[in-house]
C-alpha positions as a Python dict, from the first residue, in 0.01 Angstrom:
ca = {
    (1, 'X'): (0, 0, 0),
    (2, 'X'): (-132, 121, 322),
    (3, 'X'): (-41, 486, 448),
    (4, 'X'): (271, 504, 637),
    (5, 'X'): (128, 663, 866),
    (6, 'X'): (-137, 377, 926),
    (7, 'X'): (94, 155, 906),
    (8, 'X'): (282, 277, 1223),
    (9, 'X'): (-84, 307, 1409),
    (10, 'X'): (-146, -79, 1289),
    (11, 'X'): (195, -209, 1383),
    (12, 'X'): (163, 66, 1775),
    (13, 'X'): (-175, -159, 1862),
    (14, 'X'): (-57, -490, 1740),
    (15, 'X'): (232, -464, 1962),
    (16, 'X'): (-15, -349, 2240),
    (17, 'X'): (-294, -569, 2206),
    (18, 'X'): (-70, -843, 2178),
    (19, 'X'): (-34, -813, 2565),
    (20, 'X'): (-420, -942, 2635),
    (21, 'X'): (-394, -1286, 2446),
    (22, 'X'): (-388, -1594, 2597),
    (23, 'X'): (-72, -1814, 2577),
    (24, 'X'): (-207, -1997, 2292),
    (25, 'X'): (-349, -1695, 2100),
    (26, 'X'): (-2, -1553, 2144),
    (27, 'X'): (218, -1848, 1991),
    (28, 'X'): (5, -1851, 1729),
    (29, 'X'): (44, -1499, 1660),
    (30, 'X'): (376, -1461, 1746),
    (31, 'X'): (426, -1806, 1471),
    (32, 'X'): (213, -1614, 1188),
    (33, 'X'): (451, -1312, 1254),
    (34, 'X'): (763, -1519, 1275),
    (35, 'X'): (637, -1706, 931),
    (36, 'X'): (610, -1357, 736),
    (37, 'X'): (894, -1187, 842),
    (38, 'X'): (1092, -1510, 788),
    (39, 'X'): (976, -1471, 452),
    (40, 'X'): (987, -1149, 371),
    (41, 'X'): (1224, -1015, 594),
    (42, 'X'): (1479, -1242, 725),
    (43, 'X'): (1781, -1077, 758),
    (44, 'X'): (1628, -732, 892),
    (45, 'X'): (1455, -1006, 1179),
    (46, 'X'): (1799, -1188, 1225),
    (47, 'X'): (1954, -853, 1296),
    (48, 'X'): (1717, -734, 1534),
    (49, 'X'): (1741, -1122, 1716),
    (50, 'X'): (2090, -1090, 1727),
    (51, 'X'): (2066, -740, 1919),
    (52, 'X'): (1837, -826, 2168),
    (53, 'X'): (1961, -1177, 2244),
    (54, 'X'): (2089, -1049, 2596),
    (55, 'X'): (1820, -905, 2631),
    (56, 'X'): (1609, -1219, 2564),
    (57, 'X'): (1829, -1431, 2775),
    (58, 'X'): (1795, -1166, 3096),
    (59, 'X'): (1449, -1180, 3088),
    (60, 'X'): (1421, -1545, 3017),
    (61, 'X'): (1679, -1590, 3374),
    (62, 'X'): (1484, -1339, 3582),
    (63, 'X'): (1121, -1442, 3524),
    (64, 'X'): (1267, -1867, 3604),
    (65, 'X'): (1479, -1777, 3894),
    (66, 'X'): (1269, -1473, 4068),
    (67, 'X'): (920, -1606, 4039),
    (68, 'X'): (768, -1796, 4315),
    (69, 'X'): (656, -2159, 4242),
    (70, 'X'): (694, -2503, 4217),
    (71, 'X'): (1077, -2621, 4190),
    (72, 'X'): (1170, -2790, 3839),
    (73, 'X'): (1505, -2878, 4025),
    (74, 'X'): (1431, -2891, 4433),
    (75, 'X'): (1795, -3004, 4462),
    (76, 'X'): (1894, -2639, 4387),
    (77, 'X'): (1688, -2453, 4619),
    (78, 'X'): (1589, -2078, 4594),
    (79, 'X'): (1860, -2057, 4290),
    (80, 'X'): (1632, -2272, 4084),
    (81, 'X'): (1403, -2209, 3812),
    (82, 'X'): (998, -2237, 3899),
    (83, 'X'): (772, -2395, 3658),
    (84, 'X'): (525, -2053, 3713),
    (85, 'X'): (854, -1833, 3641),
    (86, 'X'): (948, -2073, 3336),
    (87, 'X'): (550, -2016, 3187),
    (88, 'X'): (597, -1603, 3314),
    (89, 'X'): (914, -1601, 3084),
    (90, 'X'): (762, -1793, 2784),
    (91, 'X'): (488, -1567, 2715),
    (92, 'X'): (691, -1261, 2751),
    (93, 'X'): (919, -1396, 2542),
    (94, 'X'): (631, -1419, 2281),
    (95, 'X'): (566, -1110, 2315),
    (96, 'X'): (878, -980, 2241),
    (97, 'X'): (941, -1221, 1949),
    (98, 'X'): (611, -1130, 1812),
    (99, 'X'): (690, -711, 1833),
    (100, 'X'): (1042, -761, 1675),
    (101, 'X'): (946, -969, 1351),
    (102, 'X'): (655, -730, 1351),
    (103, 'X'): (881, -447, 1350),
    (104, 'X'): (1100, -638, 1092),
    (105, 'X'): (836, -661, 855),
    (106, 'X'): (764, -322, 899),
    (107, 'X'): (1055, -180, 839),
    (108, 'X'): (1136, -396, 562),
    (109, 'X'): (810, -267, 369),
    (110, 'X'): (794, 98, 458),
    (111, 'X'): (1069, 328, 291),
    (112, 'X'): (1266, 568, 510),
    (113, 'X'): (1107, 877, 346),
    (114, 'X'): (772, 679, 428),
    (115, 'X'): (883, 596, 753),
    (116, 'X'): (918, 969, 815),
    (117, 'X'): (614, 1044, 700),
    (118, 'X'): (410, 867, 909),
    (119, 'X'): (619, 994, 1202),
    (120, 'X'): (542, 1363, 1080),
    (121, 'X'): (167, 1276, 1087),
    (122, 'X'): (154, 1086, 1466),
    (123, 'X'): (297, 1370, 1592),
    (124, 'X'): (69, 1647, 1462),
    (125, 'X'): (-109, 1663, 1808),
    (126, 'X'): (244, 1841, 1912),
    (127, 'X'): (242, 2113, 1708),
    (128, 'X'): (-1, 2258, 1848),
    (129, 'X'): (220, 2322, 2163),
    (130, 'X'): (457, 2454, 1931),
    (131, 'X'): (694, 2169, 1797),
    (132, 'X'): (799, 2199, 1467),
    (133, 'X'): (733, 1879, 1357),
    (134, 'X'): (882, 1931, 998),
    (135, 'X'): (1162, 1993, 1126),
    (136, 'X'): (1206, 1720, 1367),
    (137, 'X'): (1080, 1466, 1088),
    (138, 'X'): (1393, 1576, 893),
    (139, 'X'): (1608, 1570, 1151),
    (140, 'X'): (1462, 1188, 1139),
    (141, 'X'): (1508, 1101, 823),
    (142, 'X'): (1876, 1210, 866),
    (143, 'X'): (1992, 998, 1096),
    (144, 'X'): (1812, 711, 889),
    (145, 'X'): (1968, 779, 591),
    (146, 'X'): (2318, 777, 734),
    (147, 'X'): (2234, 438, 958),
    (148, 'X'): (2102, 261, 635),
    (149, 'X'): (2393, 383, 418),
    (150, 'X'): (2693, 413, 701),
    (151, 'X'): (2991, 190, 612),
    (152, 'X'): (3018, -122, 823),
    (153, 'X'): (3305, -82, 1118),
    (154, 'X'): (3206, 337, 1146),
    (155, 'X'): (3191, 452, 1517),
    (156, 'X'): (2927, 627, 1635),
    (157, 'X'): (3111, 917, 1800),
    (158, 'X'): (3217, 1031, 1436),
    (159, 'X'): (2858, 1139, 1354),
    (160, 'X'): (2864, 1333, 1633),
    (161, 'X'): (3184, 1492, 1551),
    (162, 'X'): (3065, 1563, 1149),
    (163, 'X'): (3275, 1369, 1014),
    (164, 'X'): (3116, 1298, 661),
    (165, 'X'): (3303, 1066, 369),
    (166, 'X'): (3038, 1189, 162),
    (167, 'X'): (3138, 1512, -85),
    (168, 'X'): (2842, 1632, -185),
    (169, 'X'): (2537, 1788, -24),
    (170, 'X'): (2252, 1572, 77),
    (171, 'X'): (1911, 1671, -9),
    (172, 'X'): (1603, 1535, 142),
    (173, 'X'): (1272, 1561, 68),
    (174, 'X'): (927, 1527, 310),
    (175, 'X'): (686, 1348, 116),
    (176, 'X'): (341, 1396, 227),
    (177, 'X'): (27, 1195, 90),
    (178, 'X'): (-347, 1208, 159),
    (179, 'X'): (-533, 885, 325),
    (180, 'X'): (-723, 709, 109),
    (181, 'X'): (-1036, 469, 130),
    (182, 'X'): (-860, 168, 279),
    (183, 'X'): (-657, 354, 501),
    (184, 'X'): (-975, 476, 639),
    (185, 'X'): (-1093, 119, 705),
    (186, 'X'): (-785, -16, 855),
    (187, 'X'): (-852, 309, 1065),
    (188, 'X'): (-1205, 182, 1197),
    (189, 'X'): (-1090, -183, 1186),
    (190, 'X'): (-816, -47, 1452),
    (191, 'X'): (-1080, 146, 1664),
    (192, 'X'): (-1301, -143, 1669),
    (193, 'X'): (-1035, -388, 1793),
    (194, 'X'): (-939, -141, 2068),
    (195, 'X'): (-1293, -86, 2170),
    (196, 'X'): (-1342, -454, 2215),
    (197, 'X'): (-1013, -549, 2373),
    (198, 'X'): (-1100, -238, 2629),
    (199, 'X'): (-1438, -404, 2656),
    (200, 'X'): (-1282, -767, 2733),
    (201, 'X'): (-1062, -588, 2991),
    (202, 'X'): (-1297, -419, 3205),
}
């Protein structure tokens, strides 16, 4: 397996990148994502659906009905939808789509303590304006653990207020690893692809 790490970079410019396609390079990305987390990921993807889906319907509404165009129903006016506003809401729909069963499939193959990790390492750059990044990488990995293991129907406000059903004392461990060969060429495979989509661009 890739380093975390990595896998955070790879998964950062696939979400960005993913901005430059075309509308048909995007549905068929955002149908190879789809596809994969589907399979390997379904109910992390189905969850994340399910808590965007107002989300997805606002932006669907205000790209149809705010975007100026050609009519699909004249009858209704300036309250219609516009066929430019309807194309305008499809693609960022895509996009979306595409970054949440990306992010499914991401989190559904990296651990929390690997997760961490690869948080711990993006934000190096801070420490040298004095962040302890250790520290906040733990304070990370704390909050994960009690999301992925926090009883269903728990309110929010009693993590803030301490309140704990667990007895005994958590202990957590930062797990650090070297990169190794392939990470490395997923590294200049990355570069590459932003060089050349910076290239397209200008």
């Amino acid at each position: 397996m890739l380093h975390p790490t990595v896998r955070l970079l790879a998964w950062g410019v696939a979400a960005a990148l993913v901005h430059w396609l075309s509308l048909t390079g995007l549905a068929l990305a955002c149908a190879a994502a789809l596809a994969a987390s589907v399979w390997l990921a379904r109910p992390r993807l189905l969850l994340l659906l399910k808590r965007t889906r107002w989300l997805i319907l606002t932006l669907l509404t205000l790209f149809a009905l705010t975007t100026p165009g050609i009519y699909l129903l004249p009858v209704l006016g300036d309250l219609g939808p516009t066929e430019e506003g309807l194309r305008l809401g499809l693609e960022h729909l895509l996009r979306l789509v595409f970054v949440l069963a990306s992010l499914a499939l991401l989190l559904q193959t990296t651990a929390v303590d690997e997760l961490v990790a690869g948080v711990h390492d993006l934000i190096r750059p801070l420490s040298w304006l004095g962040l302890d990044r250790g520290r906040v990488a733990l304070r990370l990995m704390l909050v994960l653990h009690y999301v992925e293991r926090a009883p269903p129907g728990r309110h929010w406000r009693e993590w803030l207020r301490g309140e704990s059903d667990e007895g005994a004392p958590l202990t957590l461990r930062l797990q650090v690893r070297s990169l190794a060969a392939a990470d490395f060429a997923v590294l200049a495979g990355l570069t590459f692809a932003v060089a050349a989509f910076i290239g397209i661009a200008s």
